[in-house]
TINUDO-508936 format. One line per field, with one value per residue: residue number from 0; residue in three letters; x, y, z of N, C-alpha, C, CB in turn; chain. Coordinates in steps of 0.02 Angstrom, whole numbers, always signed. Glycine has a CB too. Example, Ala and Ser with C-alpha at 12.3 -4.5 7.8 and 13.67 -1.06 7.14 Angstrom:
2
pos (0;1)
code (ALA;SER)
n_X (+660;+642)
n_Y (-284;-112)
n_Z (+390;+354)
ca_X (+615;+684)
ca_Y (-225;-53)
ca_Z (+390;+357)
c_X (+660;+645)
c_Y (-165;+2)
c_Z (+390;+394)
cb_X (+565;+704)
cb_Y (-224;-30)
cb_Z (+452;+286)
unit (A;A)
***
This chain:
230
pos (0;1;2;3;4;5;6;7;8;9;10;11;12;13;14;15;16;17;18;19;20;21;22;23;24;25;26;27;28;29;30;31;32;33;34;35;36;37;38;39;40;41;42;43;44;45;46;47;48;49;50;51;52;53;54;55;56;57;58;59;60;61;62;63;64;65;66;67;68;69;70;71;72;73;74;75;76;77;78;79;80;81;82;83;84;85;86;87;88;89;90;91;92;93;94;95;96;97;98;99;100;101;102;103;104;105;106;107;108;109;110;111;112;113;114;115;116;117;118;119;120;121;122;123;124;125;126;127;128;129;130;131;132;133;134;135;136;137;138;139;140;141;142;143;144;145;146;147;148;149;150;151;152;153;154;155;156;157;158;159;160;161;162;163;164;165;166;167;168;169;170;171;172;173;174;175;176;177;178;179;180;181;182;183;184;185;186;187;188;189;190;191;192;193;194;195;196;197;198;199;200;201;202;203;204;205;206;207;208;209;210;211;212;213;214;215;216;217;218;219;220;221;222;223;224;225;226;227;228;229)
code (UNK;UNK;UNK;UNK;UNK;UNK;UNK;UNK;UNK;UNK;UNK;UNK;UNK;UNK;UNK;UNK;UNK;UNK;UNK;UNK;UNK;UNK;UNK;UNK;UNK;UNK;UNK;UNK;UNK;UNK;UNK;UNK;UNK;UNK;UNK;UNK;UNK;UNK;UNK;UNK;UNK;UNK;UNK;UNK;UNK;UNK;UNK;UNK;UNK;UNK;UNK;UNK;UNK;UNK;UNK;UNK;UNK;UNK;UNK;UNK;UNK;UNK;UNK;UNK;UNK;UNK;UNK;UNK;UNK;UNK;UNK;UNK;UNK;UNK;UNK;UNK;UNK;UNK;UNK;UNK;UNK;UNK;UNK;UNK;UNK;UNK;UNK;UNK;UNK;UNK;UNK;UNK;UNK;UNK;UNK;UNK;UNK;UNK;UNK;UNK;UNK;UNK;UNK;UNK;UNK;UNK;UNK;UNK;UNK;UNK;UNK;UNK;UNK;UNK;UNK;UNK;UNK;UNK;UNK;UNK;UNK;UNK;UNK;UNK;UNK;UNK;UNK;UNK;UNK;UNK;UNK;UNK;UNK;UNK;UNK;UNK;UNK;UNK;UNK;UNK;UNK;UNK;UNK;UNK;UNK;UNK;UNK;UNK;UNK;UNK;UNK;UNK;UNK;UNK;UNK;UNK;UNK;UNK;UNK;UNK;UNK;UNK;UNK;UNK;UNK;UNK;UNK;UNK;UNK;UNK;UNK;UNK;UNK;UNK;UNK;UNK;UNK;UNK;UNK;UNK;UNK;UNK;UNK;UNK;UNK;UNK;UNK;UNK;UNK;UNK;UNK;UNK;UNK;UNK;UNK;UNK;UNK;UNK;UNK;UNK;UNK;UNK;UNK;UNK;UNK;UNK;UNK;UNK;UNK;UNK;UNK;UNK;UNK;UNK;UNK;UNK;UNK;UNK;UNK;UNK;UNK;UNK;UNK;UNK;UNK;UNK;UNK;UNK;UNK;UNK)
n_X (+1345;+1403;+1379;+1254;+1193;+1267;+1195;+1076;+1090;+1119;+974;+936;+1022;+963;+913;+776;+655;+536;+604;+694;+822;+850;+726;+631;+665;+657;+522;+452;+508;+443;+316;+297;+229;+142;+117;+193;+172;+33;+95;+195;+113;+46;+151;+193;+81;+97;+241;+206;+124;+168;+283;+227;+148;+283;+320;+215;+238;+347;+324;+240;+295;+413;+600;+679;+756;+647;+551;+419;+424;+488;+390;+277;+347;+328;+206;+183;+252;+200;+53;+105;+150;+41;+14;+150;+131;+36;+95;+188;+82;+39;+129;+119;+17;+24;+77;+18;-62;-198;-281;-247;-305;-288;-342;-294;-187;-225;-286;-240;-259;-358;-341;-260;-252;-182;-82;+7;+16;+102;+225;+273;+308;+378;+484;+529;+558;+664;+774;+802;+884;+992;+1060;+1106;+1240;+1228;+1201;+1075;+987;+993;+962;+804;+772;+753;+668;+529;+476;+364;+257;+175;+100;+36;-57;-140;-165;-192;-281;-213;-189;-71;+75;+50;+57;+192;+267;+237;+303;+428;+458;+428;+539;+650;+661;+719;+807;+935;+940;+834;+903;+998;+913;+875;+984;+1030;+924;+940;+1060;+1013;+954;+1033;+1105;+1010;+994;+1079;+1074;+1030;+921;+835;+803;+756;+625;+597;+661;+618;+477;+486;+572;+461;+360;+452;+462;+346;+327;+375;+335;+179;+240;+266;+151;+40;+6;-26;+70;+36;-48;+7;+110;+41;-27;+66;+113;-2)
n_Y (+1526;+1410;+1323;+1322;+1257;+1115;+1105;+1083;+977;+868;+849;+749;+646;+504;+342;+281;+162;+53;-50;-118;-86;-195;-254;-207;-208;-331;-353;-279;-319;-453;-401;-335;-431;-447;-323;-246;-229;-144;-38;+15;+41;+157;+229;+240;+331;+435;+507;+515;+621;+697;+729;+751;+900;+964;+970;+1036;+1161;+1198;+1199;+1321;+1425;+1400;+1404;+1479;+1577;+1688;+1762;+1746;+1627;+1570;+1569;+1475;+1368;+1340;+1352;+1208;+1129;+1118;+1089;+969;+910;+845;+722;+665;+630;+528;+414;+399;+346;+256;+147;+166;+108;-8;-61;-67;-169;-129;-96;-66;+22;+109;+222;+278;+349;+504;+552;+619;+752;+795;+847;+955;+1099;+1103;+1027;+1101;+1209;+1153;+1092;+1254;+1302;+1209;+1223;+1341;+1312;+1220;+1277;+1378;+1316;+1258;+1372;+1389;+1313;+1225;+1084;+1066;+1088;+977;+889;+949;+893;+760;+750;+795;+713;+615;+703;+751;+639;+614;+724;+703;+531;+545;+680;+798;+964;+1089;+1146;+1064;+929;+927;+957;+851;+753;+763;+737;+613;+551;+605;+537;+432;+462;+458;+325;+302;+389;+294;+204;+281;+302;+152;+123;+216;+158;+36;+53;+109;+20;-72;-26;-28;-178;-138;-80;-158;-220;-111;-141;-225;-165;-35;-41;-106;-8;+77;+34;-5;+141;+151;+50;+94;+217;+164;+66;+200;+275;+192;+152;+181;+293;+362;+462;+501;+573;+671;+748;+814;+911;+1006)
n_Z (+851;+829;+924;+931;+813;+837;+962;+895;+788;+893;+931;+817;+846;+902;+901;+916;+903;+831;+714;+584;+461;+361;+398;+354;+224;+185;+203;+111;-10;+3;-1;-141;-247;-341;-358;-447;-564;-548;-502;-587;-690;-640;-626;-771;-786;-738;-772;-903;-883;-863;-962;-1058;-1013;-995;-1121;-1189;-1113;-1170;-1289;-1299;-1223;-1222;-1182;-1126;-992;-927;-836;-821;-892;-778;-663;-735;-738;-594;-583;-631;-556;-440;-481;-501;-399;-324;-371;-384;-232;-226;-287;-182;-114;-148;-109;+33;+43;+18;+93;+230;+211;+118;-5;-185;-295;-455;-457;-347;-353;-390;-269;-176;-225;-181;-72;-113;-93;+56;+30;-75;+6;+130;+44;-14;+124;+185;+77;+105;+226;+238;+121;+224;+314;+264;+256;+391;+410;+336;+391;+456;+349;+289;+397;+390;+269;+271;+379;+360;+275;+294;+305;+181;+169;+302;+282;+180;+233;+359;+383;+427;+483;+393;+485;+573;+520;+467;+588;+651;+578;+568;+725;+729;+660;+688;+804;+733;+640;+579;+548;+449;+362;+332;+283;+145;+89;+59;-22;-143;-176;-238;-317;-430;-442;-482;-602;-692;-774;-900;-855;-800;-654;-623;-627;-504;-406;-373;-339;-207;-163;-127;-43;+65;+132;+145;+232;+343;+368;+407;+525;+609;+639;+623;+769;+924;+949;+882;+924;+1033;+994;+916;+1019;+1064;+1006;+1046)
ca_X (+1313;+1440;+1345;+1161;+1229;+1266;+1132;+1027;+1106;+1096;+911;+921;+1036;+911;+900;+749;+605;+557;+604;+782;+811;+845;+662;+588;+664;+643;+478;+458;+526;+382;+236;+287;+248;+64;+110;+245;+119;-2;+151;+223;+32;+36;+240;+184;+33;+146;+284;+168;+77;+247;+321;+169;+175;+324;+333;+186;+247;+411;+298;+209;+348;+506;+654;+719;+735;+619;+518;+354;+431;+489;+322;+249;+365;+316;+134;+189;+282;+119;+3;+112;+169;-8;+23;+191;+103;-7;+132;+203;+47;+12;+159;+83;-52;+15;+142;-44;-113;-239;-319;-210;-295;-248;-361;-260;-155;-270;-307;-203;-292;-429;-302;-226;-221;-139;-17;+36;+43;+136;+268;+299;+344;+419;+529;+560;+635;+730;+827;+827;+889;+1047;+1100;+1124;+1283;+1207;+1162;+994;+965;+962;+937;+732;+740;+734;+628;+475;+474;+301;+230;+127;+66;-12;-126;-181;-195;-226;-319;-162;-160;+9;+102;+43;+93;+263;+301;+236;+344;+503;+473;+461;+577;+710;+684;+771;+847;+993;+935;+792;+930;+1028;+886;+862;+1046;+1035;+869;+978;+1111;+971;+912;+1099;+1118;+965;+960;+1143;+1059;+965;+867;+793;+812;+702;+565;+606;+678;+554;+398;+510;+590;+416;+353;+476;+456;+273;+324;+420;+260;+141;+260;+269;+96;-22;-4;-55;+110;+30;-97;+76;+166;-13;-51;+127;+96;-72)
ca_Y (+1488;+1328;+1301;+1330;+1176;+1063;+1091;+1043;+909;+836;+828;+690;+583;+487;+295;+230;+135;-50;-68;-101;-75;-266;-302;-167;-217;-402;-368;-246;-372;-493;-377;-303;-479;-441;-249;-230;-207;-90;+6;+43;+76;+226;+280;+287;+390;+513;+493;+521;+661;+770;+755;+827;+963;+987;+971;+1089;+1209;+1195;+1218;+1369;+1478;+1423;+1377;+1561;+1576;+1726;+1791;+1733;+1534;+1516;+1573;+1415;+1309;+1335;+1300;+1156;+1094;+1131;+1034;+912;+875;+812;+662;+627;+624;+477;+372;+377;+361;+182;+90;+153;+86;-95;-77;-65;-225;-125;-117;-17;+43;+152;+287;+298;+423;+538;+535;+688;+813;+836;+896;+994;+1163;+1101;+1021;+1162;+1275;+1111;+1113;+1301;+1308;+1144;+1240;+1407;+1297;+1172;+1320;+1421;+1253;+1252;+1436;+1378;+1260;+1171;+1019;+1094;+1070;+922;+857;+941;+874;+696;+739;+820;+670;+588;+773;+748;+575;+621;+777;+638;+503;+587;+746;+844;+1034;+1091;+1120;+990;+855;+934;+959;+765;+695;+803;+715;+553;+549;+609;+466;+364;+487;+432;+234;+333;+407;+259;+183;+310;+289;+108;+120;+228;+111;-14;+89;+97;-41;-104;+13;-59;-210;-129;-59;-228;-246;-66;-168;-242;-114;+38;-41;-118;+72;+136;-3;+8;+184;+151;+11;+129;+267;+108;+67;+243;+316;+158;+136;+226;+300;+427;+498;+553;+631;+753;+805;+850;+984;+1039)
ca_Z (+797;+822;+987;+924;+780;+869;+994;+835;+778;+946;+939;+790;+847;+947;+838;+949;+848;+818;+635;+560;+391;+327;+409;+298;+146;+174;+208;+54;-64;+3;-14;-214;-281;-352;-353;-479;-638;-538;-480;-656;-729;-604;-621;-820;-818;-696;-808;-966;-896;-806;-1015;-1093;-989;-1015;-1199;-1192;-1107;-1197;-1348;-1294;-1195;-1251;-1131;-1097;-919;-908;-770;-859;-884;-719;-635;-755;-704;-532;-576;-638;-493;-403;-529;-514;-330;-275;-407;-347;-166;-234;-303;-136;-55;-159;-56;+110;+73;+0;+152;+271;+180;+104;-82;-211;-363;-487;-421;-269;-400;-390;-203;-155;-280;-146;-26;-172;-39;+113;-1;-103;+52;+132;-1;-5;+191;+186;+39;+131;+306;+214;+107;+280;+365;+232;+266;+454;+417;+287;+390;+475;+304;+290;+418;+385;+227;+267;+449;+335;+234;+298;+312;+141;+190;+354;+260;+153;+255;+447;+381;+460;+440;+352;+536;+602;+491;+464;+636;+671;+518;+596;+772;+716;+602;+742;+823;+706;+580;+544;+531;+388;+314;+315;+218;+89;+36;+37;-89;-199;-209;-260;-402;-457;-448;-524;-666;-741;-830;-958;-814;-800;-594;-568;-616;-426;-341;-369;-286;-159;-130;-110;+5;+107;+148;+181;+305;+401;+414;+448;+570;+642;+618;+628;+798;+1005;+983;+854;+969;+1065;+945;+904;+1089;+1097;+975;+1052)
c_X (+1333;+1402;+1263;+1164;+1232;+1221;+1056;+1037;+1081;+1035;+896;+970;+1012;+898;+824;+688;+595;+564;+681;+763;+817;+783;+613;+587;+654;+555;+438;+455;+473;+309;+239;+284;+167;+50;+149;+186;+76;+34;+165;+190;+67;+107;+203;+145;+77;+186;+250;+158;+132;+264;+249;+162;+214;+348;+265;+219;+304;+411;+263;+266;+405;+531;+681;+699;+712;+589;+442;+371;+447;+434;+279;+272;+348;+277;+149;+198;+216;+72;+50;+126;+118;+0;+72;+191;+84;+32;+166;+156;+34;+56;+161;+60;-37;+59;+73;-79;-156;-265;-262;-223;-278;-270;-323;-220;-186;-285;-297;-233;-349;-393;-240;-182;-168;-60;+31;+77;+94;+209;+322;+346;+390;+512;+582;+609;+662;+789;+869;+880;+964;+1105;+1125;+1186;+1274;+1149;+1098;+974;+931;+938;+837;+728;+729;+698;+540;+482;+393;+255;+166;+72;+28;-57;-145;-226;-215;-262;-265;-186;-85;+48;+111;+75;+180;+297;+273;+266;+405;+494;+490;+504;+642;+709;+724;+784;+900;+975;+878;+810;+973;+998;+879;+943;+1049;+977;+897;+1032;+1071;+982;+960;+1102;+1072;+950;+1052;+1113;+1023;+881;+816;+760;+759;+649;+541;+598;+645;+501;+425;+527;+511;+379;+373;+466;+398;+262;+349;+370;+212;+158;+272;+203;+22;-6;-27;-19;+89;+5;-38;+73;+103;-17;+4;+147;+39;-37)
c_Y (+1414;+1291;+1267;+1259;+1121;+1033;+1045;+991;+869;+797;+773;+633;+519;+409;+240;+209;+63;-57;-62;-93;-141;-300;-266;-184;-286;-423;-361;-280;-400;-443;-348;-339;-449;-365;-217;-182;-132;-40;+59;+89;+145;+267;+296;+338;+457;+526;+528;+600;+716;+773;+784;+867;+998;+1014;+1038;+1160;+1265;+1243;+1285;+1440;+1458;+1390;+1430;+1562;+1649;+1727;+1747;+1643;+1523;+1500;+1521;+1366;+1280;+1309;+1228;+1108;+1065;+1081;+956;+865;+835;+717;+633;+589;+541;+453;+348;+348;+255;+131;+97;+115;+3;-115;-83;-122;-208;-116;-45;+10;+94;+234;+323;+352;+478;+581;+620;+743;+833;+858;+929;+1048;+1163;+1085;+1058;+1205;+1224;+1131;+1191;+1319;+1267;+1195;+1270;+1360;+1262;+1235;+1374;+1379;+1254;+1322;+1425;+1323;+1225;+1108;+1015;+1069;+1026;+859;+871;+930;+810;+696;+763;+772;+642;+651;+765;+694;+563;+679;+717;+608;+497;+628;+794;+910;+1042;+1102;+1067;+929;+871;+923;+866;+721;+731;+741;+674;+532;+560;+587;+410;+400;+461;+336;+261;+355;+356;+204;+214;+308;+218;+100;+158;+196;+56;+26;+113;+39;-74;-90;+2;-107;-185;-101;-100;-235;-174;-89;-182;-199;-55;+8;-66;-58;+81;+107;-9;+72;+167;+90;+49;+188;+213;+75;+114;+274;+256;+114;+203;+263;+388;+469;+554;+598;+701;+768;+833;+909;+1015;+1079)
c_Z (+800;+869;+974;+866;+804;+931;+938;+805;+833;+941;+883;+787;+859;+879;+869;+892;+857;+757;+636;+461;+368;+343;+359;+250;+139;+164;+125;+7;-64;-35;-97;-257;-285;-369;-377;-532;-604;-532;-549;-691;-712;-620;-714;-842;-782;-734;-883;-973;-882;-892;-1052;-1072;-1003;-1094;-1204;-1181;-1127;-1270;-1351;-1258;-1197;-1175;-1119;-1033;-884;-852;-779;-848;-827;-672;-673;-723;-655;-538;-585;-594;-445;-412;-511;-440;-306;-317;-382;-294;-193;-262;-247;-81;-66;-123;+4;+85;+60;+76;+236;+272;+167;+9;-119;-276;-378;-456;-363;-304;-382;-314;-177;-199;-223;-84;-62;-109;-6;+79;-29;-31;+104;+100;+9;+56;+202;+161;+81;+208;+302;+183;+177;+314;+326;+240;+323;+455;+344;+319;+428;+423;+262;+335;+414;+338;+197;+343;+425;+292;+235;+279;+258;+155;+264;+330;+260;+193;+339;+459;+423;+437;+420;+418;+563;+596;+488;+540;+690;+640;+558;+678;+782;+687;+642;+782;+807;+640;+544;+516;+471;+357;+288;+251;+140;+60;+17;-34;-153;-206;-245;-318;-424;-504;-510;-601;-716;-789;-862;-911;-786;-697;-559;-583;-548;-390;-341;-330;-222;-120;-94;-41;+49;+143;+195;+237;+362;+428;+444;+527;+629;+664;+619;+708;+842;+986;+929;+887;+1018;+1062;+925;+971;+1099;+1058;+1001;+1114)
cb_X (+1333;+1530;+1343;+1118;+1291;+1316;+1112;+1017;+1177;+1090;+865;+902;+1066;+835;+990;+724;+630;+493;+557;+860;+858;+903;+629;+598;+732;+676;+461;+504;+582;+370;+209;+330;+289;+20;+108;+300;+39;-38;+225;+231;-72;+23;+366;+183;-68;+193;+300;+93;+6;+359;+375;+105;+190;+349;+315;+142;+236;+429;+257;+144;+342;+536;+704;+691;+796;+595;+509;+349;+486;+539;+291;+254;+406;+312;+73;+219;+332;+79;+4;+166;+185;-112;+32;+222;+32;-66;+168;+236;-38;+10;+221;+39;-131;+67;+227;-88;-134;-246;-445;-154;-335;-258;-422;-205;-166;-319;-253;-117;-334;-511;-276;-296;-257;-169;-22;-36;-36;+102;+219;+257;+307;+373;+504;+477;+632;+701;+791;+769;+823;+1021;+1065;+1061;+1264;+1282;+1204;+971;+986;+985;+980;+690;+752;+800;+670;+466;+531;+287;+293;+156;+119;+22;-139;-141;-175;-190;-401;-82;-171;+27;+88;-3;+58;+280;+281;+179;+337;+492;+453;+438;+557;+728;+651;+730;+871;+1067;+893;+753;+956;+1047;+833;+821;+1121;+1036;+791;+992;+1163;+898;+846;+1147;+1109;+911;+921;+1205;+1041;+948;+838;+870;+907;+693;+565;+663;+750;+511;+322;+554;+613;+357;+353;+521;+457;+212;+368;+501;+198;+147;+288;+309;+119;-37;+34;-46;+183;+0;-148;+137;+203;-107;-79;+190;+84;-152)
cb_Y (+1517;+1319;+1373;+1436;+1170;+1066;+1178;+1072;+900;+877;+889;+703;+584;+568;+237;+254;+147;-117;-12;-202;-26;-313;-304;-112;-193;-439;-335;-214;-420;-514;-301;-264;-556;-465;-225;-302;-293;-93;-47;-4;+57;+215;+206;+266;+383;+509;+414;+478;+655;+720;+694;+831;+963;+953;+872;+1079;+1199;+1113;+1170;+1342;+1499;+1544;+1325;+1643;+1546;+1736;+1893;+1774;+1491;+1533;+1646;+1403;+1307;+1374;+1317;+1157;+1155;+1195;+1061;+913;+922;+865;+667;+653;+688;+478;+392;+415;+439;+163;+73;+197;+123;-131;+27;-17;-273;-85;-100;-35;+40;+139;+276;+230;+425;+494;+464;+687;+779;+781;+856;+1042;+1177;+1040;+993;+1213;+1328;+1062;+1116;+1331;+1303;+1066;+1278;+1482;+1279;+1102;+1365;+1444;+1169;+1237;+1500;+1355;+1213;+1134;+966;+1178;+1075;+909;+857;+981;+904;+641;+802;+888;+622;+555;+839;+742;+526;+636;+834;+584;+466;+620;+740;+830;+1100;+1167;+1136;+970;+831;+1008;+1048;+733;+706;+935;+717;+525;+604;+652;+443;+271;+537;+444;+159;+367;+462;+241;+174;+384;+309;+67;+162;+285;+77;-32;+155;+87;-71;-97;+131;-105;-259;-231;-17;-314;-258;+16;-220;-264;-92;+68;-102;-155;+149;+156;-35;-4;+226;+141;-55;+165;+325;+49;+48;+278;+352;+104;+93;+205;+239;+431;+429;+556;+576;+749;+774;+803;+982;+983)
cb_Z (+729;+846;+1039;+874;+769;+880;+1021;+783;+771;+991;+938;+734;+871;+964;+818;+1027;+773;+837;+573;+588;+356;+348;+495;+283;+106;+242;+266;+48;-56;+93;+51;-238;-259;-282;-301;-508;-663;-493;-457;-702;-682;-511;-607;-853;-787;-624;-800;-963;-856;-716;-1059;-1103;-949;-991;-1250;-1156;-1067;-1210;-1369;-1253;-1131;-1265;-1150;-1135;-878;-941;-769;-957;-926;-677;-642;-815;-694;-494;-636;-669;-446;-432;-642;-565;-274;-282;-473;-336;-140;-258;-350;-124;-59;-239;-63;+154;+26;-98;+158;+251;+207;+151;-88;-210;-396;-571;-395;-218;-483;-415;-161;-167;-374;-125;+39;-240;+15;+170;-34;-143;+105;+109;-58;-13;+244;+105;-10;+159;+380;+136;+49;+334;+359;+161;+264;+493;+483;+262;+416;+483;+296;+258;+473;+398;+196;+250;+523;+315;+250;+372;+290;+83;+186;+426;+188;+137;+228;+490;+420;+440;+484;+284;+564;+590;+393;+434;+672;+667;+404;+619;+797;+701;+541;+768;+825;+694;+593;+609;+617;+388;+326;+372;+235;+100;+67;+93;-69;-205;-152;-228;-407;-402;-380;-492;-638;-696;-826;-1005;-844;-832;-570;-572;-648;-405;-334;-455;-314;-172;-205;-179;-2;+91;+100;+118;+305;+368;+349;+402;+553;+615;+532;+550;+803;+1092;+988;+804;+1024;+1047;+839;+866;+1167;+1104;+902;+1067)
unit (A;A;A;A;A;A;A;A;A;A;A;A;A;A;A;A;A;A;A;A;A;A;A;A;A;A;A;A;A;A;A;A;A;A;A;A;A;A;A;A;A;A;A;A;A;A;A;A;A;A;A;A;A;A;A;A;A;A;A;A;A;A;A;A;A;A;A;A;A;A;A;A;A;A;A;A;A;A;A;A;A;A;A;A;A;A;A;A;A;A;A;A;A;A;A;A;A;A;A;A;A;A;A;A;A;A;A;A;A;A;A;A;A;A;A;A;A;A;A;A;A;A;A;A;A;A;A;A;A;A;A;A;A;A;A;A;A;A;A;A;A;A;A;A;A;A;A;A;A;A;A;A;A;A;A;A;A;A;A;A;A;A;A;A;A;A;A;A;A;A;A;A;A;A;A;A;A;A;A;A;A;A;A;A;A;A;A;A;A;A;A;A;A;A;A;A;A;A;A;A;A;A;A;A;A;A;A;A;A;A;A;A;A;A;A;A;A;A;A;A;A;A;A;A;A;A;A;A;A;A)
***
């Protein structure tokens, strides 16, 4: 097992790419000047619509952790992941230079399916991925990161995109994980004054991300990464 570990690890050490993280977020910073307000719009209707739900469903079945509420919950999760999708999908797209309205929320509801069934598998080989050591674990649960954002915006089937967000992504894992801890030290950080500074650092977080798929995924180098699943 110690062998088969570290054979797996292995495979994401690998930091090759053209992006660093201080060009992302420098860039990031630049592009969320015009895209703060639209940003927010969209975090409150998500925000709005995840506590009525909740308060609904709060209001209708209680908080007992029956058999019956957790099978809601799930729907919920469900109902709700394709929205999440489209909050992440709006700083691709400002991170692309392309148009960002509010509709873009929405976007992911017409690949409702793949997503769901996305999700579920995603679930089942990240928890499998944690029984193996733990760090299988995580290491697929920052390598399926793009996974939703190529259905969307590549028409992926649910393999597909997962096993094209895992490849790229172990190219420069660790420098993608190094970002996602620095963006939560932001939003630490930022959320001490009176929460004043996630005004900033939320559309910057999300922008950034979506410079790093733009940068992975809007070039030749995608065409690759799919024939090398075919």
């Amino acid at each position: 097992m110690l062998t088969l570990t570290i054979r797996f690890l292995g495979e994401f050490m690998s930091t090759s790419s053209d992006w660093s993280i201080g060009e992302v977020l420098k860039t990031a910073s630049e592009k969320q000047v015009g895209f703060k307000l639209n940003y927010f719009i969209a975090l409150i209707i998500y925000s709005a619509i995840s506590i009525a739900i909740t308060l609904i469903q709060e209001a209708t079945m209680g908080t007992t952790g029956d058999v019956a509420v957790s099978l809601v919950e799930t729907l919920v999760t469900f109902i709700l992941f394709p929205l999440g999708v489209g909050l992440g999908l709006l700083g691709i797209r400002r991170a692309a230079g392309k148009e960002t309205p509010l509709n873009t929320l929405w976007e992911p509801y017409s690949h409702a399916i793949p997503l769901i069934v996305m999700l579920v598998l995603m679930a089942v080989l990240i928890v499998a991925g944690f029984f193996l050591l733990i760090l299988p674990g995580i290491y697929l649960s920052i390598a399926y990161s793009f996974a939703p954002y190529l259905i969307v915006e590549k028409n992926m089937g649910v393999w597909e995109a997962l096993e094209t967000s895992r490849k790229a992504i172990t190219q420069y894992w660790w420098r993608y994980f190094g970002l996602m801890l620095i963006a939560l030290l932001l939003i630490i950080v930022g959320s001490i004054p009176l929460l004043l500074g996630l005004i900033w650092v939320i559309p910057i977080v999300a922008i950034a991300t979506g410079e790093v798929f733009a940068k992975t995924f809007g070039s030749p180098e995608t065409e690759a990464l799919t024939q090398d699943l075919e």
